[in-house]
C-alpha angles and dihedrals in degrees: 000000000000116000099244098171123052145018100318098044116112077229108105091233090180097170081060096046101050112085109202101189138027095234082057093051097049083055107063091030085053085057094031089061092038080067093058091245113148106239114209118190128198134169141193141122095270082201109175091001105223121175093279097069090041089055086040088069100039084063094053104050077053081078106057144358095253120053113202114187123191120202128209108230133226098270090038094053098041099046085060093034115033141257095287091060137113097040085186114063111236098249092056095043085053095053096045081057091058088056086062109101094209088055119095108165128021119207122180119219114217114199096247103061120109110272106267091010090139095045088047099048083041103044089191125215082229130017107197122186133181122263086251093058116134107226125123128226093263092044084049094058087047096054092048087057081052099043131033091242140349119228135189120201122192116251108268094214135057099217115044122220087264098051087047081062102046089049082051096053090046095053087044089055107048084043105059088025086087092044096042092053088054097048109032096069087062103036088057097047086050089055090034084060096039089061103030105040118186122264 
């Protein structure tokens, strides 16, 4: 008989999956361990999710029975990114992760949580972080008396989310930059005329 209800259903469940607070998520990590099953924990923005980031957490859910995955919210994400990111609101980039069949439970990190507030409340079996991480050494050694053990995985894509964007912006450009150089002349004079009429 197929699981139809909870986290390890095939069934998205998002309402299951998604952990709303971290006093919630301690909870079921703290059962989920008393049950002897491995947690892994992984973060990032998953922002235009592309098949990197889909084998990233394949590889990841390799490392353990249980796949948290903690998402960097709008203002997080803006605040390191810019006021054009992310270009998928946060509720929609949570519940394409629970589509995710590696992906067991969804939390979503505020900005103004205490840095490493989920891993800390988590304590993962395994922490594993991206080759493009920004911790440094120090920081490294301290993550591993925190976790059971810290691994970085490759990235899985050539091209990230932000250079995607970047390629998109190009071909946008050198698409419309013929068409803006026919039309623009005669668009200023118009205005030109609109605002500074003869006479």
């Amino acid at each position: 008989m197929a699981i139809t209800s909870g986290i390890f259903s095939s069934d998205v469940n998002y309402d299951e999956r998604l952990t709303t607070s971290l006093e919630q998520l301690g909870g079921l990590v703290a059962h989920l361990k008393g049950i002897g099953l491995k947690i892994v924990l992984t973060s990032g923005s998953f922002d235009l999710v592309h098949l990197g980031h889909v084998k990233y957490l394949a590889k990841a859910k390799q490392l353990g029975d249980v796949l948290i995955v903690g998402v960097d919210g709008d203002a997080k994400i803006r605040a390191r990114k810019g006021a054009d990111r992310p270009m998928v609101p946060e509720e929609e980039r949570l519940e394409m992760l629970a589509h995710q069949r590696p992906v067991d439970l969804i939390y979503l990190k505020g900005d103004e949580e205490a840095r490493w507030a989920l891993i800390k409340t988590v304590a993962p079996d395994v922490l594993v972080l991206s080759t493009d991480h920004s911790y440094s050494e120090d920081e490294l050694v301290e993550l591993r008396g925190v976790c059971g053990e810290v691994h970085v995985l490759e990235r899985q894509a050539s091209v990230t989310t932000s250079e995607r964007i970047r390629q998109l912006y190009m071909h946008l450009g050198e698409q419309l930059g013929p068409r803006l150089a026919e039309v623009l002349p005669d668009l200023i004079d118009t205005i030109l005329k609109r605002t500074h009429p003869p006479g």
